[in-house]
C-alpha positions as CSV (number, residue, x, y, z in Angstrom):
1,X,-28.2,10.8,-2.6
2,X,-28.4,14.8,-2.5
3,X,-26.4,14.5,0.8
4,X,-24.0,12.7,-0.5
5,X,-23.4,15.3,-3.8
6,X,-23.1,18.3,-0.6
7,X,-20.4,16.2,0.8
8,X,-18.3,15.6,-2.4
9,X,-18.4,19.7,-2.7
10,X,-17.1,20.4,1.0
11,X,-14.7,17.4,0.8
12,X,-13.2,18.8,-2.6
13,X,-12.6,22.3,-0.8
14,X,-10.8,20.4,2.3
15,X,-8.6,18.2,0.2
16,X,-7.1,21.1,-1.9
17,X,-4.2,21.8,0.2
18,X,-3.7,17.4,0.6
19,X,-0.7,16.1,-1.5
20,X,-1.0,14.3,-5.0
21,X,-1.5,10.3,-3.2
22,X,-4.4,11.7,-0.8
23,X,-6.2,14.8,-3.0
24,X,-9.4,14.5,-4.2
25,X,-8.9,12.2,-7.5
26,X,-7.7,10.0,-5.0
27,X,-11.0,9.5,-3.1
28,X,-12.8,9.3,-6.5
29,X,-11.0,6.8,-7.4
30,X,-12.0,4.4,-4.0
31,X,-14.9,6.0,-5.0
32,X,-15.4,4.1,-7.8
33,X,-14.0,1.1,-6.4
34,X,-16.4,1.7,-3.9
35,X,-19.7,1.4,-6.1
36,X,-17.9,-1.8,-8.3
37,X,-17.2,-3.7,-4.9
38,X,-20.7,-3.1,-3.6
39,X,-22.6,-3.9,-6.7
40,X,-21.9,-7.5,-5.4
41,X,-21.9,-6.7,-1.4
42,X,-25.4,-6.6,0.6
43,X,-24.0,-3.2,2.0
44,X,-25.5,0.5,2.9
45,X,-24.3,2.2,-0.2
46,X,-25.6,5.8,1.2
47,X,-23.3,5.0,4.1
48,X,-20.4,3.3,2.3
49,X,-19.9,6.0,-0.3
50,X,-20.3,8.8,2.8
51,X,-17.5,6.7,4.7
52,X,-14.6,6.8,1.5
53,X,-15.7,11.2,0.5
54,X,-14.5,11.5,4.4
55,X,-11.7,8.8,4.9
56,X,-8.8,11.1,4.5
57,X,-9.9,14.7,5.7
58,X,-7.2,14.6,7.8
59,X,-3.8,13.4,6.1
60,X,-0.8,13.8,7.8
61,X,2.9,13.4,5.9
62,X,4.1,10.0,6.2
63,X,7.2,11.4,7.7
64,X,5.1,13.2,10.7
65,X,4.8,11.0,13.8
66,X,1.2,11.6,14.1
67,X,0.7,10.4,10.4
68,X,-0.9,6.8,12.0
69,X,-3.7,8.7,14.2
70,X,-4.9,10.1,10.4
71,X,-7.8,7.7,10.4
72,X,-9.0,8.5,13.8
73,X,-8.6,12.0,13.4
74,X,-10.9,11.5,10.2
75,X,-13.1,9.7,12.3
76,X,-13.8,12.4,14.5
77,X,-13.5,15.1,12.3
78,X,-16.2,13.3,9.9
79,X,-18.9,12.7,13.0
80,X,-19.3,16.8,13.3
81,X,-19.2,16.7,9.1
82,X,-21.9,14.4,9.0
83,X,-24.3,15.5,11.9
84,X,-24.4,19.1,9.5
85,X,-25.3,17.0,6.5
86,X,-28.3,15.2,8.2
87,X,-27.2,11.7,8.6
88,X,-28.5,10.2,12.1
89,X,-27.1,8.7,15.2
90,X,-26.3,5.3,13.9
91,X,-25.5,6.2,10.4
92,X,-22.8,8.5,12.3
93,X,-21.0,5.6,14.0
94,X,-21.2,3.5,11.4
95,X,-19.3,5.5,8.7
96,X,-16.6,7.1,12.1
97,X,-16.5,3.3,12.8
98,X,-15.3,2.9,8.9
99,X,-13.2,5.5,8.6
100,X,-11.4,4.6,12.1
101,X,-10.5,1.1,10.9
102,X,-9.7,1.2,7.1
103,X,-5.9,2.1,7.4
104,X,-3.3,-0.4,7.5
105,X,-1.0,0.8,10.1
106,X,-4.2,0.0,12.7
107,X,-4.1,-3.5,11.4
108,X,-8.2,-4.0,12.4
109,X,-10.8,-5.6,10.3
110,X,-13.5,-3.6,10.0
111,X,-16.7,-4.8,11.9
112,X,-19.2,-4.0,9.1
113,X,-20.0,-4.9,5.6
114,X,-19.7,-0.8,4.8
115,X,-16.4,-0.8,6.9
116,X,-14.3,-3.6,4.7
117,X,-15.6,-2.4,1.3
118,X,-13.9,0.9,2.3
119,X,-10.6,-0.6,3.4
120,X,-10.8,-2.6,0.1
121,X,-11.9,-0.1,-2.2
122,X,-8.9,2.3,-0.5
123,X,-6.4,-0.6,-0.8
124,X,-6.9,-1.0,-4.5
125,X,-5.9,2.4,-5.1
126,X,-2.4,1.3,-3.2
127,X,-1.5,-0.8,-5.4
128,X,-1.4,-1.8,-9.2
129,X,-0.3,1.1,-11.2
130,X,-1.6,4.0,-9.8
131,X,-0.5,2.7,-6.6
132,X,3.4,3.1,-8.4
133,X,2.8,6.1,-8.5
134,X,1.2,7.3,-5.7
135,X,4.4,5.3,-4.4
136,X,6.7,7.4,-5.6
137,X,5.0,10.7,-5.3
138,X,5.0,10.0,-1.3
139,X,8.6,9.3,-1.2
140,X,9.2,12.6,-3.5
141,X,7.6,14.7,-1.2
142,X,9.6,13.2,2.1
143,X,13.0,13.3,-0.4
144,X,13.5,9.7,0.0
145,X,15.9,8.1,-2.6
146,X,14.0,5.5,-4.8
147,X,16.3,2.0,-3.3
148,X,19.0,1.1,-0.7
149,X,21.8,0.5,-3.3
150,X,23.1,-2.4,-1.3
151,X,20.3,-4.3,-1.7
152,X,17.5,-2.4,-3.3
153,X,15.1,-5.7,-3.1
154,X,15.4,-6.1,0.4
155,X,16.7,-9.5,0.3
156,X,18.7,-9.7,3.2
157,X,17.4,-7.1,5.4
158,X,14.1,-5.4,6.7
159,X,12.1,-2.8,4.5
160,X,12.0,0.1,6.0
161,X,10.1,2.6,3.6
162,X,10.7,5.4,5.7
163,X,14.5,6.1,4.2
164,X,13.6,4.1,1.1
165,X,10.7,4.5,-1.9
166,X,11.3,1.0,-3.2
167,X,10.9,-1.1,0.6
168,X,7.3,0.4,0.6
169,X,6.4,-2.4,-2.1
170,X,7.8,-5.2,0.5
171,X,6.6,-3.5,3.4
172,X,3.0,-3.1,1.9
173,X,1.8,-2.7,-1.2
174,X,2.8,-6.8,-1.7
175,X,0.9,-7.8,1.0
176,X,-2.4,-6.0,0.5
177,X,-3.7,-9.2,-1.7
178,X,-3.7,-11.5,0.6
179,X,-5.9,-8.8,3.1
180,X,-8.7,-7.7,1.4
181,X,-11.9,-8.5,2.7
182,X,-14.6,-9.1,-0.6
183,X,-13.6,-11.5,-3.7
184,X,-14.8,-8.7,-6.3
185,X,-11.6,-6.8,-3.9
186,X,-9.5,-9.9,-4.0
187,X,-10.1,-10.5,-7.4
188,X,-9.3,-7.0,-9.2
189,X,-6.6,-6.8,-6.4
190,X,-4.4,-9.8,-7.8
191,X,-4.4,-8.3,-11.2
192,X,-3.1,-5.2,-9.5
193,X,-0.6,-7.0,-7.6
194,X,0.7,-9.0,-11.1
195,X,1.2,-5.5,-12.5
196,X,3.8,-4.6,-9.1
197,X,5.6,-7.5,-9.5
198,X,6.2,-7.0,-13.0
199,X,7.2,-3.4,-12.6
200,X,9.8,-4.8,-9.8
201,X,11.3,-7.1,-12.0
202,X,11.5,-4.5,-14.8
203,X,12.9,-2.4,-11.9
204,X,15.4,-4.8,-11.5
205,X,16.3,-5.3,-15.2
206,X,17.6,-1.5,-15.3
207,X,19.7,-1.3,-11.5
């Protein structure tokens, strides 16, 4: 796992300029999720944990247009990464493969048992509470304002989290639950969705 120690240093260097939702703690926290996920998963771990230290190398701003090619750009970014750090043919297109097909706006399943522990393992950090916060960090950065104040819940219209912090939860973060791929994700993911919830109705409580 020496290869995969070189890795966390370059990736650490990379992510220092990334904002707060996508810096380094980030991706050692689907990290960790990672090695819980695949303690129950008949997976590559070498290749799994390789796949989530390069998953976000390239980040672009929500608000940027090219913000849904992130994950391919990662993709290809990671393939010349990996080919320095001694990891063959295969392994290559099997952790670019990953890394191509984890994020939601893509809307793929990954093809391999490596490939959907990462998109679970980065969808756990989306939600719960750290994914309130990573939440509202995002819309910070892009100035959104926290709700539409006509009807912050988006009961009778469309969420459109581009203009509004709070519509990312019906947009997204709500729906993750029902699309993860392993029941140790599915699991730890509907106590993370509970938490939401409750923070929304608590939201609502204080509007």
């Amino acid at each position: 796992m020496q290869s995969l120690e070189r890795l966390k240093i370059k990736i650490q260097k990379i992510m220092e300029k990334n904002d707060s939702a996508h810096d380094f703690e980030h991706i050692m926290r689907v990290y960790k999720n990672a090695q819980k996920i695949g303690k129950k998963e008949n997976a590559n771990m070498k290749l799994v944990l390789a796949a989530v230290l390069l998953h976000d190398i390239i980040s672009f701003p929500k608000s940027d247009k090219k913000s849904k090619t992130s994950s391919i750009k990662s993709s290809i970014a990671a393939q010349r990464i990996l080919q320095n750090h001694g990891y063959d043919k295969d392994e290559i297109k099997t952790i670019s493969d990953a890394i191509r097909d984890h994020s939601f706006s893509r809307g793929m399943v990954p093809n391999t048992i490596e490939g959907k522990i990462l998109q679970d393992a980065d969808r756990l950090d989306a939600i719960g509470v750290i994914g309130i916060a990573r939440a509202f960090s995002v819309g910070g950065s892009g100035k959104r304002p926290f709700y539409n104040k006509s009807d912050p819940f988006c009961q009778r219209r469309k969420p459109d989290d581009n203009n509004w912090t709070l519509d990312h939860f019906y947009k997204k973060l709500l729906l993750l639950e029902k699309k993860m791929n392993t029941n140790t994700a599915k699991k730890e993911a509907s106590r993370r969705t509970k938490i939401m919830k409750k923070f929304l109705d608590d939201f609502k409580k204080e509007i």
